[in-house]
Structure formats: C-alpha cells, structure tokens
C-alpha positions in Angstrom: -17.4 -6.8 60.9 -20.2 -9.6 60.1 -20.2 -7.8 56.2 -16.9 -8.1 56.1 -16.2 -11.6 56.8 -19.0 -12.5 54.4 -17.5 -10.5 51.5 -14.2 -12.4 52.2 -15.8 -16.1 51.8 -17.5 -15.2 49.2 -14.1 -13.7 47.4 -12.3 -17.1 48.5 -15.7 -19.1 47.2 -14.9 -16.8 43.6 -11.3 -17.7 43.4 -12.1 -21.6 44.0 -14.5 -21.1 40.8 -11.8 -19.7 38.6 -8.5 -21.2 39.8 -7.3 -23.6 42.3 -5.1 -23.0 45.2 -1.8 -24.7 43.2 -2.4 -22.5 39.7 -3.1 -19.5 42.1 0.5 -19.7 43.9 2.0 -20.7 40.2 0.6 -18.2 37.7 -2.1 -15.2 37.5 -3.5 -16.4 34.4 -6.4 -18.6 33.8 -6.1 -21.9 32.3 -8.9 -23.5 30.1 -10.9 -26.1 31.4 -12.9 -28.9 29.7 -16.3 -27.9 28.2 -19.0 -29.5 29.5 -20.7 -29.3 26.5 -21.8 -32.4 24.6 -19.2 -32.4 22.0 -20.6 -35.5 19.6 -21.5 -33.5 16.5 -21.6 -33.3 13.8 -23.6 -35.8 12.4 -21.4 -36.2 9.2 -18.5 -37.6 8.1 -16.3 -34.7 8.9 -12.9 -36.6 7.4 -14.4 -37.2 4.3 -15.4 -33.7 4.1 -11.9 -32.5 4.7 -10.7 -35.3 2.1 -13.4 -34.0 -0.5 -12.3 -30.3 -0.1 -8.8 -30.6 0.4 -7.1 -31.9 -2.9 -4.0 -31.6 -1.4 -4.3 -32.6 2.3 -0.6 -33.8 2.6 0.2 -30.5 1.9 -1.5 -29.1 4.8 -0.5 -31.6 7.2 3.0 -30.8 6.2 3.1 -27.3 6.9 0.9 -27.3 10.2 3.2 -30.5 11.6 6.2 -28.0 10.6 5.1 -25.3 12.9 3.8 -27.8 15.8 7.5 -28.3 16.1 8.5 -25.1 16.3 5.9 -23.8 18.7 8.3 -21.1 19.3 7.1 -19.6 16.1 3.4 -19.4 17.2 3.0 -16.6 19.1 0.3 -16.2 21.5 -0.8 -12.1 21.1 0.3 -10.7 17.5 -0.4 -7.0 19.6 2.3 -7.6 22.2 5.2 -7.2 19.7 6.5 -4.3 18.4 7.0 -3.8 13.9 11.0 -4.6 14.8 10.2 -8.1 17.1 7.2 -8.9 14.5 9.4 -8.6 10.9 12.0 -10.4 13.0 9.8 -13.2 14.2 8.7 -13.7 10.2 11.6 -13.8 8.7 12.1 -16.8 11.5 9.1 -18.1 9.8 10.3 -17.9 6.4 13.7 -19.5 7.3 12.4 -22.4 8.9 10.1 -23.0 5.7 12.9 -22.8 3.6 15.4 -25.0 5.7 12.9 -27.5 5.9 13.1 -28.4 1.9 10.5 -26.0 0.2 11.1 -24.0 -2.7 8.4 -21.0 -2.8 9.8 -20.2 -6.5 9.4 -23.1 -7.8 6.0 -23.5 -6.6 4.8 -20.3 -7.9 6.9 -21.2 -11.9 5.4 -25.1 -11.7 2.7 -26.0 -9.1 0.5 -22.9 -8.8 -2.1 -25.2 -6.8 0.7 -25.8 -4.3 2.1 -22.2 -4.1 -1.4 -20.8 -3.8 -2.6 -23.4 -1.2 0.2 -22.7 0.5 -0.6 -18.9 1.0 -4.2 -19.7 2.4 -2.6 -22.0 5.0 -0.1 -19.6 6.0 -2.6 -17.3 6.3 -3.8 -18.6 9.7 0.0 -18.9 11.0 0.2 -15.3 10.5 -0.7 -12.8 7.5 2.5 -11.2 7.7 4.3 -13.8 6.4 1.8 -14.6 3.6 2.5 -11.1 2.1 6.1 -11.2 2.8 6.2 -14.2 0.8 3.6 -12.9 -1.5 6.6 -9.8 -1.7 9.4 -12.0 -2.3 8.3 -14.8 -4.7 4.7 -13.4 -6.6 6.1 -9.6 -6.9 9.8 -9.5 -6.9 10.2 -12.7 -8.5 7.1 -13.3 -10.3 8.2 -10.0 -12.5 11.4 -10.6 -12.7 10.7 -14.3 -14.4 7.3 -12.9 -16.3 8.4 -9.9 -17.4 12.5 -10.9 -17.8 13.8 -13.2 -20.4 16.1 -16.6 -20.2 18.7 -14.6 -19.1 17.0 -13.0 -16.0 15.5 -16.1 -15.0 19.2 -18.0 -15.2 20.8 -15.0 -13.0 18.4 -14.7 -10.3 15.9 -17.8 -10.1 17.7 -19.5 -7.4 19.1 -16.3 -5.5 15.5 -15.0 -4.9 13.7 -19.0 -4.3 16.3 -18.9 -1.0 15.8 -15.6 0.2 19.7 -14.9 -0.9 18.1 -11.5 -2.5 15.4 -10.2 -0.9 14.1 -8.2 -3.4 11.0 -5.3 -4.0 8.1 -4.6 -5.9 8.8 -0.8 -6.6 5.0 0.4 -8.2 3.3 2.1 -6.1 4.3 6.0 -5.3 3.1 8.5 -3.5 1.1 10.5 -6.0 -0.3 7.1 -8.0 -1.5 3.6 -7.3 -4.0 2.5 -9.5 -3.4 4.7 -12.1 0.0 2.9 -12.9 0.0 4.1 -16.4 1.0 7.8 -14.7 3.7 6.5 -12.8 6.5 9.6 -13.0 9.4 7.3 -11.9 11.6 7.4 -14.9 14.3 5.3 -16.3 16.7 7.8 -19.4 19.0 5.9 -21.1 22.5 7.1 -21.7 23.8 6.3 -24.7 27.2 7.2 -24.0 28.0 4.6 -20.8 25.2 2.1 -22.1 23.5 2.7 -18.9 19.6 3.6 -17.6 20.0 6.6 -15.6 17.0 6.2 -12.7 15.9 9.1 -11.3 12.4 10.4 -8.5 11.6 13.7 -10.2 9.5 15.0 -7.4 7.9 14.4 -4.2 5.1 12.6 -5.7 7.0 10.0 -7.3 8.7 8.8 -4.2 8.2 5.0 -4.5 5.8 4.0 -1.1 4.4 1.2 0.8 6.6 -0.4 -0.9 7.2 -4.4 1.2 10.7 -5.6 1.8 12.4 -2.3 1.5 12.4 -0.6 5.1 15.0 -3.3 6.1 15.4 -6.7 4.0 15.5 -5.6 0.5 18.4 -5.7 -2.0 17.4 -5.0 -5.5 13.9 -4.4 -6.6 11.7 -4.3 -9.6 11.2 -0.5 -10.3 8.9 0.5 -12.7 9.4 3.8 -14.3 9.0 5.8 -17.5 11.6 4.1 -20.3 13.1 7.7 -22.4 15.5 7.2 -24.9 17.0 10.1 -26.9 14.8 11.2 -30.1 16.2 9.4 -33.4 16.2 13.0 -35.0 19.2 13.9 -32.9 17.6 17.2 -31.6 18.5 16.5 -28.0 14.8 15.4 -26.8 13.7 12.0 -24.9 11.1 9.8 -26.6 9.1 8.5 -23.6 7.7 5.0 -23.9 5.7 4.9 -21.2 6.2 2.3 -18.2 8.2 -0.8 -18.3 9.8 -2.6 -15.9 13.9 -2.7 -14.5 16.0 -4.7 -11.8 17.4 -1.8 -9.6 20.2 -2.9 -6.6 19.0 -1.0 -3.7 22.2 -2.6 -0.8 24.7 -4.3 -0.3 25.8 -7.0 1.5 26.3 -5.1 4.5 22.6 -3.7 3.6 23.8 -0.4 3.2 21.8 1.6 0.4 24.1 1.9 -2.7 24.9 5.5 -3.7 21.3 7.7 -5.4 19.4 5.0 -3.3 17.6 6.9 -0.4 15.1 4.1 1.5 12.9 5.5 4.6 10.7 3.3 6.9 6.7 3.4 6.8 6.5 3.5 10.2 3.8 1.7 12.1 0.6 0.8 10.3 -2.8 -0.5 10.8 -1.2 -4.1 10.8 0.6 -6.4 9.0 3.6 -5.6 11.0 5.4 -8.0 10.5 6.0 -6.7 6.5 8.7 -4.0 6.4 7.2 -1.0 4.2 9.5 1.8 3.1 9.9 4.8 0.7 12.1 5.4 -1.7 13.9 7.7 -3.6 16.1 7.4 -7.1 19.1 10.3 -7.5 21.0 9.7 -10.1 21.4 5.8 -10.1 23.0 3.6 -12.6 22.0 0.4 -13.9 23.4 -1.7 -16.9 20.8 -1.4 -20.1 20.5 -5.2 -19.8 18.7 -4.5 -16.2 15.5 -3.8 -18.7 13.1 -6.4 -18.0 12.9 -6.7 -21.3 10.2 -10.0 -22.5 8.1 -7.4 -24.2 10.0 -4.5 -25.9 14.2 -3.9 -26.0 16.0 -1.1 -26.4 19.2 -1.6 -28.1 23.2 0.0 -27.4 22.3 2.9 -30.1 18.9 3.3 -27.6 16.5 1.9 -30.6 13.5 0.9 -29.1 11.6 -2.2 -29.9 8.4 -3.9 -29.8 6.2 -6.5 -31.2 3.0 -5.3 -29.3 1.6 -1.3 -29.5 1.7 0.5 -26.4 -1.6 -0.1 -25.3 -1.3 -4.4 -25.9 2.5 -4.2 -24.5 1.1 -2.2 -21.2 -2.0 -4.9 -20.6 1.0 -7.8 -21.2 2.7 -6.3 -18.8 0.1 -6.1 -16.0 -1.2 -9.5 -16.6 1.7 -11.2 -16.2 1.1 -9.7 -12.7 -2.2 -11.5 -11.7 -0.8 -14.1 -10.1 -0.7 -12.0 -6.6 -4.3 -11.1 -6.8 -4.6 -15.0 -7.0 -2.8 -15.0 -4.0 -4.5 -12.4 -2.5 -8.0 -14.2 -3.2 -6.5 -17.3 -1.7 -4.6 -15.9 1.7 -8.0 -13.8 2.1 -9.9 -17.2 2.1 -7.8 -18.4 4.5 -8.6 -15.8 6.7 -12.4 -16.5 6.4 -12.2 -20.3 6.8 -10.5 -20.0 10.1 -13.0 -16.6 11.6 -16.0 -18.7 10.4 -14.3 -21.9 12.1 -13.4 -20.3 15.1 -16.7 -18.6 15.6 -19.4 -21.9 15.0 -17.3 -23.5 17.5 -17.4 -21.2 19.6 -21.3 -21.0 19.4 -21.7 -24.5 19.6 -20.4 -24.7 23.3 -21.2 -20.8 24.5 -24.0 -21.2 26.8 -26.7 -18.7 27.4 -30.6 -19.1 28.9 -32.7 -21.9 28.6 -35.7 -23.2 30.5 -36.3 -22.3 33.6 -35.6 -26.1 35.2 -33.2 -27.5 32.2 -29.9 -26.6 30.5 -28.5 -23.6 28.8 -29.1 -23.7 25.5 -25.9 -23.5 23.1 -25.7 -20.0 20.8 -25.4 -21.5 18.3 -29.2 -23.3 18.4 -30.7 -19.3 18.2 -32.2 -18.6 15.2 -30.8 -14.7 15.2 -26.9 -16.6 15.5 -28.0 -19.0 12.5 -28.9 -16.1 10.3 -25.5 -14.5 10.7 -23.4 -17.7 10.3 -25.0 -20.1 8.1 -25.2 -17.8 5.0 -21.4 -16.8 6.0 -20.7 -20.7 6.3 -22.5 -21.8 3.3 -20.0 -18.3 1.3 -17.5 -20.0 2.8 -18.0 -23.1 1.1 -18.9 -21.6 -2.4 -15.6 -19.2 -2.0 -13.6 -22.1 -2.0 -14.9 -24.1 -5.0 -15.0 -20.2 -6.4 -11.0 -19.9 -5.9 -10.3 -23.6 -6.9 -11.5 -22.7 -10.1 -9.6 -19.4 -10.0 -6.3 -21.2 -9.8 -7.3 -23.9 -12.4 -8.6 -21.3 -15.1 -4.7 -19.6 -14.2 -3.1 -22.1 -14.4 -4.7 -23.4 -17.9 -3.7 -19.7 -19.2 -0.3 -19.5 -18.0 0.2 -23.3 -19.7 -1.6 -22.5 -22.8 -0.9 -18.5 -23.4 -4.2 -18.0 -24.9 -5.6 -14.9 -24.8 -8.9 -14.9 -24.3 -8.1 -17.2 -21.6 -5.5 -14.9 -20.7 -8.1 -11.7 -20.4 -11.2 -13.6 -18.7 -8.1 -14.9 -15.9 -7.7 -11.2 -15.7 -11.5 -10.1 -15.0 -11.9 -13.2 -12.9 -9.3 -12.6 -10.2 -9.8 -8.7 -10.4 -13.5 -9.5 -9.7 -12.8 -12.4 -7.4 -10.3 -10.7 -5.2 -12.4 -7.7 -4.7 -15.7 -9.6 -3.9 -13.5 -12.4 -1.7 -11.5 -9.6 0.4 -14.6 -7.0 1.3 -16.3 -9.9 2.0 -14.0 -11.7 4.7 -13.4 -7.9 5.8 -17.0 -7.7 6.9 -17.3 -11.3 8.0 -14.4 -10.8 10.4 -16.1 -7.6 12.1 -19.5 -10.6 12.2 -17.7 -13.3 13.5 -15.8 -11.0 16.7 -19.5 -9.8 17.7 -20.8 -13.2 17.8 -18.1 -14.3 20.1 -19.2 -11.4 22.5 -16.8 -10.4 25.0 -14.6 -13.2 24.3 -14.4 -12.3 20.9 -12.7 -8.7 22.1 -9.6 -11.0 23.7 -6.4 -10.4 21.6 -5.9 -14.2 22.1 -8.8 -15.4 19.8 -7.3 -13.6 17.5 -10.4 -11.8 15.3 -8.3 -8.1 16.5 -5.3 -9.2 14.2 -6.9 -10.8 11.6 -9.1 -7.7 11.4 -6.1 -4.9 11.4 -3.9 -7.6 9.1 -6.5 -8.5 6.5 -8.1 -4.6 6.0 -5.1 -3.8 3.5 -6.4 -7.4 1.4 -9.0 -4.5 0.1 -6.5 -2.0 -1.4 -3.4 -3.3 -2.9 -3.0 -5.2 -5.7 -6.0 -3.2 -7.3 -8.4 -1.0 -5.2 -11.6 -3.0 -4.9 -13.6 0.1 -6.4 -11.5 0.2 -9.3 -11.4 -4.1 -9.8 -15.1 -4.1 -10.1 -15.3 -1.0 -12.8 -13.1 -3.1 -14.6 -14.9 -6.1 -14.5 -18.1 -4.1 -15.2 -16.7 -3.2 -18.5 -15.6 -6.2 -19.1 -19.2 -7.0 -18.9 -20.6 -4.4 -20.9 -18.3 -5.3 -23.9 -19.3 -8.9 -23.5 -23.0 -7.8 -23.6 -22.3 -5.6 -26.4 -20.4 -8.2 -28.4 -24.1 -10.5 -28.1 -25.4 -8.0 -30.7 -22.6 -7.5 -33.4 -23.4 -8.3 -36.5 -26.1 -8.1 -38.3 -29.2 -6.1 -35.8 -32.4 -8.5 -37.0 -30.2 -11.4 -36.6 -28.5 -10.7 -33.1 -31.9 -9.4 -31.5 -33.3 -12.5 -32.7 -30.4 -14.8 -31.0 -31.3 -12.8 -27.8 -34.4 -13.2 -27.4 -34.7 -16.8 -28.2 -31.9 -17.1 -25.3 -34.1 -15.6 -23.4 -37.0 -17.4 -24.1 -35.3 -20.8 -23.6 -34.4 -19.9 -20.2 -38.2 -18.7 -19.0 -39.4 -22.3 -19.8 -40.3 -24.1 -17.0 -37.5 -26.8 -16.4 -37.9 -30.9 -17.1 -39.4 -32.4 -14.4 -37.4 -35.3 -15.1 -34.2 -33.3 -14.7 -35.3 -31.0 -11.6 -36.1 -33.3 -9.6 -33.4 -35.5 -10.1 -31.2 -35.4 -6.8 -28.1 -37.6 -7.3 -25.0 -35.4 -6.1 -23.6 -35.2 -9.3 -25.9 -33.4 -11.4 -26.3 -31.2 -8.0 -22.7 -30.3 -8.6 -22.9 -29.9 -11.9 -22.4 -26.1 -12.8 -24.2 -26.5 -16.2 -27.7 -27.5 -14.0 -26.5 -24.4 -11.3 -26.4 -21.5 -14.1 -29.5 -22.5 -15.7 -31.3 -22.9 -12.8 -29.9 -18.8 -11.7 -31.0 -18.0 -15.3 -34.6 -19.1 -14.6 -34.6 -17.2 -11.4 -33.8 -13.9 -13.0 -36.5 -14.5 -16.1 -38.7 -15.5 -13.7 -38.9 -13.4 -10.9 -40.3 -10.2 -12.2 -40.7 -7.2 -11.1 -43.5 -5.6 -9.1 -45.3 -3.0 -10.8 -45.5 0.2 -9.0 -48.3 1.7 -10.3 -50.7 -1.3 -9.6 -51.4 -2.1 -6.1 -50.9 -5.6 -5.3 -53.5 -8.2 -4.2 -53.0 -10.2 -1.4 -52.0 -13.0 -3.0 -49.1 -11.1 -4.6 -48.3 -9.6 -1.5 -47.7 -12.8 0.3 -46.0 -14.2 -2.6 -43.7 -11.4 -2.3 -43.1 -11.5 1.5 -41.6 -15.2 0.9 -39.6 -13.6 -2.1 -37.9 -11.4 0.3 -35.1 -13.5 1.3 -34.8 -15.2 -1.9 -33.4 -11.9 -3.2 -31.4 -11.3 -0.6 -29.9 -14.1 -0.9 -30.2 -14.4 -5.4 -28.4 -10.9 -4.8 -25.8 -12.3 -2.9 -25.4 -15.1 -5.5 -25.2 -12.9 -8.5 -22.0 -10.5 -6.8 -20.3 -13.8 -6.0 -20.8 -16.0 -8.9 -21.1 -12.9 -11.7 -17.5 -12.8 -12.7 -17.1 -16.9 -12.4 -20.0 -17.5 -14.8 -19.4 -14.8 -17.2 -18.2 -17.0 -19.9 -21.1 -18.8 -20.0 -24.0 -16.5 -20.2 
C-alpha cells in the first residue's frame, strides 16, 4: 500500500512538471514554455544580414503578413489530411493569393526575380502549392506563351493568370519521361475538317503524373507526334516528331469532353495537395490553330513548315521550358533554408550533459553537431548566391535571345537543379536526426518536407540524366579548347595552366577588404590554384612523414574542394 501511494505522488509530482492543473482540465496537449536558454546571440547584425541577402524583402514580408492573417490556411500536421482535404486546402491557398492583388502570370512573363522568389517563399507555407503553381503558370502557361504565338498569348494570358482555366502540362506518359523525343502521343491532321485528330495509341502512351488533371484541369498542353498526310498523295503520314497543342480536357461543369478519359494517381509519397491524373486521347478534335505553333506551322493543305531543322526546332522547344527547373532550383532552396533554420535553432537551445556541478551545454556547442551543420549552413549560403545568379543569367537570356546564353541557361539550371535538390534531399534526412526525437514529431515538420520535396529529384529532368547532360556539355567545351590548329591550341593550354600554378601576389592574397572577398574573379582563380596545386600522391613511392602529415591536414580540404567543385562546376563553366 506504502508503494502505491508513493507511485501516485510521484505521478501527480510528473504531471505538475508537464502541465498545470488549469491546462490539464482544458486540453490534453502540451503547450510550449519559455526556453531558459540564453537567447542573446548572435553576435551579428542579423537585420542587415537579412537586408544584404534579401533583395526583395518587401516581397517576403508581403506574402508571410498575407498568411498571418489567414492562419486558417496554416495547417498545423500536413499528415492529418487526406489528398481530397489537402488539394482543397491549396487551392484555398491559391485563391487568397490571387484575391489579394498578385498576378503569378505576369510575374513569371516580366519579373522572373519576383515569380521565382515567390516560389522559394511559398515553399515553406507548403510545397504543394509551389508546384501547383509551378503547374499552372511555369508549365501550362509558360508553354502556352513560349511556345504559342500573339495569338495564343491574347486568348488565354489573362484566363490562366486568374485560375479561370486551370490548365495541364501533358508530357510525361507512362512508357517515357526523359526520353521525350519518343513520346507516342500523336496529333494526325485531317485535312478534310481542318482539324488535329489526338489520339493514345497504347497503354504506354497514356499521359501520367500529369498535375492539375485528377480534378482541376480544363485544357492542357499535350505534346504528341505532329503527322500530316505525305505530299505524294500515297495515303501515308509524314511524322514530324513532337510539338506542342492546346487540348480542352472539361467543361464548365468539369465533366471530361467526349475522347477525353482522365483517372486519378491516387495517393503518393507526398505532395498531396497536387492533383495527379492519367490520361487518355480517343479520337478527340481540336482546331489546326490549337498547334502551338512559335516554331514550325502546318498550313489548311497540311504543309508543314519550319525555319529551324528538327534537331534545333526540338532543343527550342525544350528550352523555352527551363524556367520550371528555375523554379524547381528555387522552391528546393526554400526547403533547405527553412530545415537548416529550424534545425540550428533548435541546437542552440537543446540541452544535453555538461559538468558535473554547472549547466547543460547547448547541442549546438558539440563539435560532432558543428560538422553536420556548419558545412550544410555555409551550402546554404553559397546555394543562394548560386540561384540568384541562376535567375539573373535567365533572365538576361530570355531579354536578350542569345544563344549561347540561351544553351549555358540550359546546362546551368539542368546542373543546378540536380545538384540543389539531392542536396536538400539529403540535408533534410540530416537536419530530422539532429533534432532527435523531436525531430520525428509531424509538427516540426522535417516528415513533410521530406515526402514533399523527394519528387524535386525526378521531374523536370531526372537528376542522373541533368548531370550527363551537363557532363557533355563539359566535354564539348573542353574539346572546343583545342580546335584549331594542334601546336597552337596545346600551347594555349598549357600556358593556362601554367599561369594558374604560380604562386598568387602577395599583395592581392592577402588583401581582405569584403569586396575583393566577394569578387568571383579572385574565388575561381583561387579554386584553379587548388587543383594545379594539390597533386596527387604517388602510389608507388611510399610517403615520408612529412608527406604523410601534410596529407592528413589535406584530408578535409578535399572533402570539402570536392564539395566545392559539384556545386560551383556548372556556375563557373564559362569561365574556365
């Protein structure tokens, strides 16, 4: 009996530590209490850090002010919701932006710093309705308005800008992603009506993933096979590979129109919020004018034209469509900045061991915590000047039309977004562990960003298949160092070479004012030197032990020179 009432104080001691008596009769759930830890860092200006990196702070304060008065649109556990609550609690989301004055569209055709900034805010509200947005304004309508002429732009610019027409990106099917160029879609063109017959020949062409379509959309862009009857008369199809064509998938009463057969993906790893479907062409109509036709026409006698050959018309085509792997880069960004945030402030006030008579000493202060977070913090910071650049050099190209600018926009964001998004995909698995058990809580969050952000890795360009093509793009630029004449191009390289193995000016090393810090002229020839200079060990000579201490404090410099190279590679590439 004695045991017994002891185990009862102590239970009643327990529950005076975790919740007083007034919470305990109101609610079962803990509330947060004041940290006792001292709060007074950090030892910086921390506003005029936020000033110096964000360019456009009104921006931000807008948007987050926006959803502080709608806390109704913040929800507290993304995994409580079913797919049906989630896409109905974004497209919520998207309303109240658009109510409150924003126009998305115009954004994306004008101000690419402001629609892009805007997607790596968002990000942090909730992914779902970063993509859905990504869906509706740099897929649906970035195509139609890059890929369209005047005339498309006139007819659906403002429709699509207010959500009037949800609309779809129809690429992907189920037997090719990546490989768009074998897309089996296809578009015939009937001479007789004037219409583009659109048909799913098998199973494997069945348009999937495809965002917007389970329940929202109401035409897409469908991209498919363009056949014309043979000029000779003999009854065959010229096929002219893929192109592009507006295709009306409802009505008003969002019932699918007649040949249009749209299932639901179902339940996926995340992003529920974003309404995937499937779908399938039978027979469907469309005007000829539904071509999206900026790059080749096909005209009422079904002549087909083209200023470009097939190979230059089929890159035209996909780089008018980098903008969403800006995005992508950006809105995975996002994701980091607030894992990282949330984790080193968590670290700075989680308390573990100590000395035996004084405090706890914060997480953070250990050494093994440091490792893992600095170098993610200091990524951080370098992945954000990265991607500012990123949206300058894309902006510049989609101003000027240039086309080397055009093609190195095209290797940068392929290599960017595939670097940025495995990167925060790791980081995010980093940042839960350091939080510990916490970190496992739906409520902070790292679960959702997690299952949201693994898909960042896949569309818009499998990261394998990104970095192949920025390899190439590599190789020919290496290769193009030795055209010409052989004496003359060997020569050039090795006196590059040379240059960059000299030790640097004193007078210039040394010099520490924050501008030539910052300047990346001074930051690539300081990574060239590295690479002349640190050579490698020769296998068949055993070191001394000079070498082999030298090498021991090389260790991390390669690590981290390594980690330099895969995030800086593809930014620096026009200047080596």
């Amino acid at each position: 009996m004695a045991d017994n009432e002891i185990v009862d104080r102590r239970i009643v001691q327990l529950r005076k530590h975790l919740i007083s008596a007034p919470q305990a009769q109101q609610s079962t759930q803990l509330e947060a209490a004041p940290c006792a830890v001292n709060r007074s860092l950090p030892r910086f200006d921390a506003t005029f850090m936020e000033h110096y990196l964000d360019t456009d702070r009104g921006l931000k304060e807008e948007v987050y002010d926006l959803f502080k008065q709608h806390p109704e649109l913040l929800y507290a556990v993304e995994e409580g919701m079913t797919k049906e609550q989630h896409r109905e609690f974004v497209r919520k989301q998207l309303r109240v932006i658009l109510s409150s004055g924003y126009s998305p569209m115009s954004f994306f055709m004008k101000d690419y710093k402001k629609y892009f900034y805007m997607a790596e805010l968002l990000a942090l509200v909730d992914l779902s309705l970063t993509v859905k947005m990504g869906v509706q304004y740099s897929l649906w309508g970035g195509s139609v308005m890059n890929l369209g002429t005047e005339r498309h732009k006139k007819q659906y610019f403002d429709a699509i800008d207010k959500f009037k027409i949800p609309g779809c990106f129809c690429m992907t099917e189920l037997g090719h992603g990546s490989n768009v160029a074998a897309l089996q879609t296809e578009c015939v063109l009937d001479t007789t009506t004037d219409e583009w017959i659109v048909n799913t020949p098998d199973d494997s062409a069945i348009k999937w993933w495809i965002g917007n379509a389970a329940e929202d959309g109401k035409m897409g862009t469908v991209f498919a096979r363009l056949k014309v009857p043979a000029p000779d008369g003999s009854g065959a199809l010229d096929d002219h590979g893929v192109h592009a064509f507006i295709v009306p998938l409802r009505d008003e009463e969002s019932q699918c129109f007649p040949g249009v057969e749209i299932k639901d993906c179902g339940y996926k790893v995340g992003l529920q919020g974003v309404d995937n479907g499937a779908m399938r062409f039978t027979n469907v109509r469309i005007p000829r004018d539904n071509l999206l036709d900026r790059f080749a026409t096909v005209d009422r006698g079904g002549k087909y034209s083209s200023p470009y050959s097939p190979s230059r018309r089929f890159a035209a085509t996909l780089g008018e469509l980098t903008g969403g792997r800006v995005g992508l880069t950006c809105g995975s960004l996002g994701v980091l900045k607030g894992a990282v945030t949330i984790t080193v402030r968590y670290g700075a006030q989680r308390q573990q061991f100590g000395p035996a008579e004084g405090r706890e000493v914060a997480v953070l202060d250990y050494t093994s915590q440091q490792l893992k977070l600095m170098p993610m913090l200091a990524t951080c910071y370098a992945l954000h000047f990265t991607a500012a650049f990123l949206v300058e050099q894309y902006t510049q190209a989609k101003r000027t039309k240039e086309e080397e600018l055009v093609a190195d926009v095209h290797s940068l964001s392929a290599g960017l977004k595939a670097y940025t998004t495995q990167y925060t995909a790791q980081a995010l698995s980093i940042c839960r562990e350091c939080c510990g058990g916490h970190g496992y809580a739906a409520v902070n969050r790292f679960g959702a960003l997690r299952s949201d952000h693994d898909i960042f890795q896949t569309f818009e360009g499998d990261n394998t298949v990104l970095l192949q093509q920025v390899a190439a793009m590599l190789l020919k630029r290496y290769k193009e160092k030795f055209s010409g004449n052989p004496l003359g191009a060997t020569w050039g390289y090795l006196r590059q070479m040379a240059r960059d193995s000299l030790p640097p000016n004193p007078l210039v090393s040394h010099d520490t004012q924050p501008s030539h810090l910052r300047d990346p002229a001074f930051l690539v020839k300081t990574l060239r030197y590295e690479l002349v200079t640190l050579t490698p060990v020769n296998p068949l000579k055993p070191p001394s032990a000079k070498l082999r201490l030298y090498m021991g404090t090389r260790v991390l410099c390669y690590d981290l020179l390594a980690e330099l190279l895969r995030s800086c590679s593809v930014s620096i590439q026009g200047t080596l």
